[in-house]
C-alpha positions as CSV (number, residue, x, y, z in Angstrom):
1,X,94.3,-35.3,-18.4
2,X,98.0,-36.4,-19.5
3,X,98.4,-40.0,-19.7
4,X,98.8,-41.8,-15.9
5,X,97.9,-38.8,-14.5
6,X,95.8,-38.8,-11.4
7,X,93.6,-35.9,-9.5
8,X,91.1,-35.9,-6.6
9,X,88.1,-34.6,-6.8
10,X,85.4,-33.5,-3.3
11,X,81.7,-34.0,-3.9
12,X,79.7,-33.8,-0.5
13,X,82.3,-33.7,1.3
14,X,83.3,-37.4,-0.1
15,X,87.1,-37.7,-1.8
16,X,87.1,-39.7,-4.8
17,X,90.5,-40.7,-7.1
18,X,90.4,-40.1,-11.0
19,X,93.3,-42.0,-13.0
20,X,93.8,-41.5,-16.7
21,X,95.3,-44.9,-18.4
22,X,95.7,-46.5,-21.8
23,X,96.3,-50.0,-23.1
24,X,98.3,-51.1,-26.3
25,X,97.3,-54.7,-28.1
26,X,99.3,-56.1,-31.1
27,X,96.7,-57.8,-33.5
28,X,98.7,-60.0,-36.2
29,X,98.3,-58.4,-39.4
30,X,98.5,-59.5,-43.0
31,X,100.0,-55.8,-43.2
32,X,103.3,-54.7,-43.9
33,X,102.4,-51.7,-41.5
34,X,101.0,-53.7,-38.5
35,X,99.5,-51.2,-36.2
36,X,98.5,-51.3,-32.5
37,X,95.1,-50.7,-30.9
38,X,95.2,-48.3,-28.4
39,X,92.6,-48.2,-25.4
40,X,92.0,-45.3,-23.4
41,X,89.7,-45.1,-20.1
42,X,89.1,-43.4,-16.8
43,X,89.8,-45.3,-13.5
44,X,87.3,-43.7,-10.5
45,X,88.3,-44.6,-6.8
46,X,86.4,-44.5,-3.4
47,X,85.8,-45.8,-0.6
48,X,83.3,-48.4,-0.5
49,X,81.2,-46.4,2.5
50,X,80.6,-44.6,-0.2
51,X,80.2,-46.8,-3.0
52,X,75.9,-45.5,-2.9
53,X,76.4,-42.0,-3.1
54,X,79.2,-42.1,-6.1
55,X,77.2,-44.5,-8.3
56,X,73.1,-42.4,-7.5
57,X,74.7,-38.8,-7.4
58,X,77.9,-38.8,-8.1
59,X,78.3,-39.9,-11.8
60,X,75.2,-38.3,-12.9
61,X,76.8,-34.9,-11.0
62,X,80.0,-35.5,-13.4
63,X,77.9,-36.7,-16.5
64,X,76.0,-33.2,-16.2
65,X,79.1,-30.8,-15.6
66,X,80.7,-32.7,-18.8
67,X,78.0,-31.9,-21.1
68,X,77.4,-28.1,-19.7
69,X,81.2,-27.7,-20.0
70,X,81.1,-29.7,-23.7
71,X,78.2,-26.7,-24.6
72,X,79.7,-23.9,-22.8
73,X,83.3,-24.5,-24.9
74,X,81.8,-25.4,-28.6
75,X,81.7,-23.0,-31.4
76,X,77.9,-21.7,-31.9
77,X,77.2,-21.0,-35.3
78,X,74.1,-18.5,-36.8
79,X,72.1,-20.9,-39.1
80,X,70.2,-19.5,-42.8
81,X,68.1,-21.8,-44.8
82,X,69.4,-22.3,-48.5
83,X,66.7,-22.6,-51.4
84,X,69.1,-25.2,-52.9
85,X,67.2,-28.5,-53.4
86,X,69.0,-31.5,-51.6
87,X,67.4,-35.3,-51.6
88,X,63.8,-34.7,-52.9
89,X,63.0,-30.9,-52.4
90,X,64.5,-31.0,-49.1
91,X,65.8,-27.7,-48.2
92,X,69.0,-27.5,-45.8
93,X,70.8,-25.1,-43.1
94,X,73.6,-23.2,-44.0
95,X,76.0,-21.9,-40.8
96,X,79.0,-19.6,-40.0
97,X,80.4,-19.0,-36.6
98,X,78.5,-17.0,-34.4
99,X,80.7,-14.1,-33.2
100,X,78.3,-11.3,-32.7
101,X,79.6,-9.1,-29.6
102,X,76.6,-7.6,-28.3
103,X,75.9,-8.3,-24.6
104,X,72.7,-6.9,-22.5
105,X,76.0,-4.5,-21.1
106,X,76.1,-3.1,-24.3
107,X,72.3,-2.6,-25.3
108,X,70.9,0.4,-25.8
109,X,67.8,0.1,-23.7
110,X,66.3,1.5,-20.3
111,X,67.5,-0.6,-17.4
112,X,65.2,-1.8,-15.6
113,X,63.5,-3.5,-19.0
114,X,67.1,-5.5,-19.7
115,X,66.9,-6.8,-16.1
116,X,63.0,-8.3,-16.8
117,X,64.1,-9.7,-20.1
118,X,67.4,-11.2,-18.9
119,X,65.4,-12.9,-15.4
120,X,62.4,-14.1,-18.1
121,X,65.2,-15.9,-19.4
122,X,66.8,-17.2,-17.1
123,X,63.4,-18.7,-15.7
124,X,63.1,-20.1,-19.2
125,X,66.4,-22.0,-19.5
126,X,65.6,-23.4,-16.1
127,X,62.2,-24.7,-16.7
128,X,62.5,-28.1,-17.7
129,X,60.5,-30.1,-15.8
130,X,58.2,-27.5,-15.1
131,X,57.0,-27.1,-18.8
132,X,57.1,-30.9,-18.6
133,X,54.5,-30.8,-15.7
134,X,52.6,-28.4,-17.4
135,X,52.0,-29.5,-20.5
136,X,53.8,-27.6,-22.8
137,X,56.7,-27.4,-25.2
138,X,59.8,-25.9,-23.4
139,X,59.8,-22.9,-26.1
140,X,58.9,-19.2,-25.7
141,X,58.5,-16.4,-28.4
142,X,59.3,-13.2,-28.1
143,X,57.7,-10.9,-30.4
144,X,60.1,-7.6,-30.6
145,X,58.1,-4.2,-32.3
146,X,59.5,-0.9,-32.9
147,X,60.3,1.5,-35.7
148,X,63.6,1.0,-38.0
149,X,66.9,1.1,-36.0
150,X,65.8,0.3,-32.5
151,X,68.1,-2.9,-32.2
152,X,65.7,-5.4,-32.8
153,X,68.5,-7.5,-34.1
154,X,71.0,-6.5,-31.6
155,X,69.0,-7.7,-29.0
156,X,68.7,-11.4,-30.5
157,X,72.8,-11.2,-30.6
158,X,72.2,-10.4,-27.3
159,X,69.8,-12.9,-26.1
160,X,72.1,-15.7,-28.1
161,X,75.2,-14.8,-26.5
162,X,73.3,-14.4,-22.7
163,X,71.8,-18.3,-23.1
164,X,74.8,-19.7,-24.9
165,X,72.3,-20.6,-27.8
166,X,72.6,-21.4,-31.8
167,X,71.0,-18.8,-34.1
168,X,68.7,-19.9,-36.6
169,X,67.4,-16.9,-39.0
170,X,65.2,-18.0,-40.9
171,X,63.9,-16.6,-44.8
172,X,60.4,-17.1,-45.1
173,X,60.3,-16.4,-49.0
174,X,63.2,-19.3,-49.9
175,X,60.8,-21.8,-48.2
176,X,58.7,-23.6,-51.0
177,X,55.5,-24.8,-48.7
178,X,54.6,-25.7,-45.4
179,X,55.9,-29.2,-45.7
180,X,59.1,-27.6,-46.1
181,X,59.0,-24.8,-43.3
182,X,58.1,-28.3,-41.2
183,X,61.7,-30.0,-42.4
184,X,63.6,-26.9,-41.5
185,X,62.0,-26.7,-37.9
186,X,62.7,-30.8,-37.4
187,X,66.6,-30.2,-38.5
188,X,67.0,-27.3,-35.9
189,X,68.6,-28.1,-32.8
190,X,67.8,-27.4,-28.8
191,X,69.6,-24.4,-27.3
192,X,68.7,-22.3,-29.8
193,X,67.2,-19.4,-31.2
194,X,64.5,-19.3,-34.8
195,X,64.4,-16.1,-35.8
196,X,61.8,-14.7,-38.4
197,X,62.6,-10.6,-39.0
198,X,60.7,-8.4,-40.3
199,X,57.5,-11.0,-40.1
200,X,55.1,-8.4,-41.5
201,X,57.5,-7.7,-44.9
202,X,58.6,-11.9,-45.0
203,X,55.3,-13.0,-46.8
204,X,51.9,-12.3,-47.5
205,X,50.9,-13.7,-44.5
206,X,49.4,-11.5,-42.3
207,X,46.6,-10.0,-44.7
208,X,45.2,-13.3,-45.7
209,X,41.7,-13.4,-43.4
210,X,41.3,-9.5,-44.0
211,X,41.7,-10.0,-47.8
212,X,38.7,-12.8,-47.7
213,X,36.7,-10.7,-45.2
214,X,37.2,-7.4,-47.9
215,X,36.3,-10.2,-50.7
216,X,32.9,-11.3,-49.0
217,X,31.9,-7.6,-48.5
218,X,33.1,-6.6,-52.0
219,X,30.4,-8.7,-54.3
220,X,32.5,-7.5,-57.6
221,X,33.4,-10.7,-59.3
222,X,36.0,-8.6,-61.1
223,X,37.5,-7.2,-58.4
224,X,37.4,-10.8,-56.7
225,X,38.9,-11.8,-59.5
226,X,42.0,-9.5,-59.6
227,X,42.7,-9.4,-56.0
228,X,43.0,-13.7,-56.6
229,X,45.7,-12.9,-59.1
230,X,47.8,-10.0,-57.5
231,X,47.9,-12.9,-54.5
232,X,49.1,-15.7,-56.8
233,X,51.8,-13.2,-57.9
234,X,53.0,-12.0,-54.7
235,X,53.0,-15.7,-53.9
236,X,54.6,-17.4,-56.4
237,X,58.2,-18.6,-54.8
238,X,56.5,-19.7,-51.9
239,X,53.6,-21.0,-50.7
240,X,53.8,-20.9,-46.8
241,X,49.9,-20.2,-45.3
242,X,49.2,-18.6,-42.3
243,X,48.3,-21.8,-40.9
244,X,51.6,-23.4,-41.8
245,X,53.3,-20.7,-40.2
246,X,51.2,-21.1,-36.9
247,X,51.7,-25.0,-36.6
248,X,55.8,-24.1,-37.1
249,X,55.3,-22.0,-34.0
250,X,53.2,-23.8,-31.4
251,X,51.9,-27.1,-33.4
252,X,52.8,-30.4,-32.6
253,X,55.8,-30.5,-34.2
254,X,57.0,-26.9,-32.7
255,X,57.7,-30.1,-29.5
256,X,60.2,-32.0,-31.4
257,X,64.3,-30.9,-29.6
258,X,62.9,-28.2,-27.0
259,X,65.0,-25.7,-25.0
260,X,64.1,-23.2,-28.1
261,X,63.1,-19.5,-28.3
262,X,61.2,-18.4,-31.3
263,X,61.6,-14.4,-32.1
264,X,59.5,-12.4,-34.3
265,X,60.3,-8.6,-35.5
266,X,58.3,-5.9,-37.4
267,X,58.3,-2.4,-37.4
268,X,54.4,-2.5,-37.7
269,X,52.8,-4.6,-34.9
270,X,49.6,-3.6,-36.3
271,X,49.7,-5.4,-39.8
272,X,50.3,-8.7,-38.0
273,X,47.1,-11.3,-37.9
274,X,46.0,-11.3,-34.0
275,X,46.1,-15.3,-34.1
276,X,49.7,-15.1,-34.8
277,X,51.2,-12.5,-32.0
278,X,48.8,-14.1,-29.0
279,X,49.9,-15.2,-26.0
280,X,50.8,-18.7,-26.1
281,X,52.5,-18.1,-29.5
282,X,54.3,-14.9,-28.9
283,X,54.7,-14.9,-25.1
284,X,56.2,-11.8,-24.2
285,X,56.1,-8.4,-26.7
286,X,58.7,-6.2,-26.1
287,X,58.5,-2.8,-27.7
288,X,61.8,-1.1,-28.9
289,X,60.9,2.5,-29.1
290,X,63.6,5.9,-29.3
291,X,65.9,6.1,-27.6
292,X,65.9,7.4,-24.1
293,X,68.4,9.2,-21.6
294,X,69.1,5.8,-19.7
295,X,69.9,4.0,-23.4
296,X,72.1,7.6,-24.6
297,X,74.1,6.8,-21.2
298,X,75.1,3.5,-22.2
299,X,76.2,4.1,-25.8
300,X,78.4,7.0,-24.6
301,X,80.0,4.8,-22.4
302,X,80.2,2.3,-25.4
303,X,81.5,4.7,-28.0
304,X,83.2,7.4,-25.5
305,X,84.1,5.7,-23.0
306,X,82.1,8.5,-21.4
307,X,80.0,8.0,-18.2
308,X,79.5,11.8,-17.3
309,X,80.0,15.4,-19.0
310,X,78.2,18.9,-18.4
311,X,76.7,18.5,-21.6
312,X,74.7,15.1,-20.6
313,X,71.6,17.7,-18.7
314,X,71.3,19.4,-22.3
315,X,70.7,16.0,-24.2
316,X,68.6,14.7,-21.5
317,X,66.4,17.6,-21.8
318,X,66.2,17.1,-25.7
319,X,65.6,13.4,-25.6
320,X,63.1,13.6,-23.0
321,X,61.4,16.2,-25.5
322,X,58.2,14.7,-27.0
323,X,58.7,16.3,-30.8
324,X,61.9,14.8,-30.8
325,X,61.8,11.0,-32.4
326,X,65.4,9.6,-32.5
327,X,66.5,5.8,-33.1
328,X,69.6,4.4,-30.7
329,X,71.2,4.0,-34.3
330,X,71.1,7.7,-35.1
331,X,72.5,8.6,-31.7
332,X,75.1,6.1,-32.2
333,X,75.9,7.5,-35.8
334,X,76.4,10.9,-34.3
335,X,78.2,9.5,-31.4
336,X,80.9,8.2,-33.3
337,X,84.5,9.8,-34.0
338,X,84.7,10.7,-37.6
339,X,88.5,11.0,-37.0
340,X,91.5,10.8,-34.8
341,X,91.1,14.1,-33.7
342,X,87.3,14.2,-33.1
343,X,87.4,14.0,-29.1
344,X,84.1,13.4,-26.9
345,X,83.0,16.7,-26.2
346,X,82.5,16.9,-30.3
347,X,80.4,14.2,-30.7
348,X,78.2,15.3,-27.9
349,X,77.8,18.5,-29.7
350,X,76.9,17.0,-32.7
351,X,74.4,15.0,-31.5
352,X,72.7,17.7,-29.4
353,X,73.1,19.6,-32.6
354,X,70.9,16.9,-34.8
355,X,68.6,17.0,-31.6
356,X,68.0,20.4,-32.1
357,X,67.5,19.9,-36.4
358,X,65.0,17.1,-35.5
359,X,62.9,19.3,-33.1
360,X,62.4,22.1,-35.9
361,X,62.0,19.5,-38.6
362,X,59.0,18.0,-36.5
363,X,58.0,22.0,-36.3
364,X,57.9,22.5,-39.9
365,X,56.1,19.1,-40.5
366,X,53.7,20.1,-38.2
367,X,53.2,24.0,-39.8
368,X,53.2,22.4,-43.4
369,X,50.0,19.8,-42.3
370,X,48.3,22.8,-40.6
């Protein structure tokens, strides 16, 4: 609001006056530059009828629109934690601007499985006071499995821009020890995203009980021995445990700021330790597989600006094709204009063309193992 300026505002069905002012006050100064102080402030009029409802409802209604306005309009930022040593060991968040542009529109993914992870979070940001009558931490993870190129990390842009929340990737191997992996979780904020990719690659983590379940079987001191020192090697930056990492997820200090979603990737669901993937920890695993016909439809109408063609019930017929194993990243590559002159109908070819190669390479695969 400008200076004196005045506009009404309706809540339930009450009209209230808002005036912008400002006062100026002289203080005598020693100064050869005496300034002035300057006062500004809000002036709210009503009705005295309604004097109850403004002061219950009313200025908590405003107080709430400010602050979801205030966090709508900021800049969010995608955090990474530095290995620099700040203050006693104490390791510190680097940001940038977050300015990722993928949007559940834009995912490559079957339909119906965007709509259940787009309500799951809606029913997530709106839970407050039921995870307070509950119990638990307002947090959820999301564990997200699939092979290389799937858009495990496009759908994290995705989730981030959906929510309106921070993003927080975090490097497990620049984190010293577990007192450490605590610091960074107390300095993250609410509204946002902790992201751990590639979980299974991150640390040795996820081999730690079946390494001393092997070690009690295997009664060679030797061998003992040497595995002990190949893990002392492997884990000589840092010296995050298991246990460290499951406290950071759902321990008592995984409470402190709430409102946070914790995501986990690997391309092999099957190396990770069964304590750390569970419900509870890992609420809701969503597996990013090839792509199908519903996701090939939506990056055509990304990259082509395509949404039908006679040459759709030929691709459709090849991705549908269980030989054929290709990630949304290869169909995008192929999708793509190499040129100015490159119109759709070329790209389609070429991709049904690389269809075709990866059927007979799966063919020859399968006559060399025979």
């Amino acid at each position: 609001m400008d200076d004196y300026e005045e506009i009404t505002d309706d809540f339930e069905g009450i009209k209230v006056w808002w005036q912008s002012n400002k006062e100026e006050t002289r203080k005598e100064s020693f100064s050869f530059y005496p300034g002035a102080d300057e006062k500004r402030y809000f002036m709210l009029r009503f009705h005295r009828r309604d004097r109850e409802v403004i002061l219950e409802r009313y200025i908590n209604h405003v107080i709430r629109e400010g602050k979801a306005i205030k966090l709508k309009n900021r800049e969010r930022k995608i955090y990474s934690n530095s290995s620099s040593e700040v203050n006693g060991n104490k390791t510190k968040w680097n940001h940038v601007a977050f300015d990722h542009p993928a949007t559940f529109d834009t995912l490559a993914m079957d339909k119906k499985k965007k709509e259940e992870i787009k309500r799951d979070l809606i029913k997530f940001s709106k839970s407050k006071d039921y995870y307070k009558k509950i119990g638990k931490a307002w947090k959820r993870g999301y564990l997200l499995y699939g092979p290389p190129g799937t858009g495990k990390s496009t759908i994290i842009a995705a989730i981030a821009n959906f929510l309106d929340y921070d993003v927080y990737d975090l490097e497990l191997t620049t984190v010293k020890d577990n007192t450490q992996l605590r610091r960074l979780l107390i300095d993250t904020s609410a509204k946002s995203i902790i992201v751990i990719e590639d979980i299974d690659c991150s640390l040795d983590l996820t081999g730690q009980r079946r390494k001393k379940e092997e070690e009690k079987e295997d009664g060679d001191e030797k061998t003992i021995l040497k595995k002990v020192m190949e893990n002392e090697d492997e884990n000589t930056d840092s010296k995050v445990t298991l246990s460290g990492l499951l406290n950071f997820v759902d321990g008592l200090w995984s409470a402190c700021g709430g409102e946070r979603i914790i995501v986990f990737t690997t391309n092999f669901v099957d190396k990770l330790d069964p304590a750390l993937v569970r419900k509870g920890r890992m609420d809701k695993h969503i597996e990013l597989s090839y792509c199908c016909f519903e996701a090939f439809k939506v990056l055509a109408k990304n990259y082509l600006d395509v949404e039908e063609s006679e040459l759709f019930e030929e691709i459709k017929r090849l991705l549908e094709d269980d030989e054929i194993k290709m990630t949304p990243a290869d169909v995008a590559e192929n999708l793509l204009p190499k040129s100015e002159d490159e119109g759709s109908k070329t790209c389609l070819k070429r991709l049904i063309d690389e269809l075709k190669e990866a059927k007979e390479e799966e063919g020859r695969g399968r006559s060399k193992a025979d």
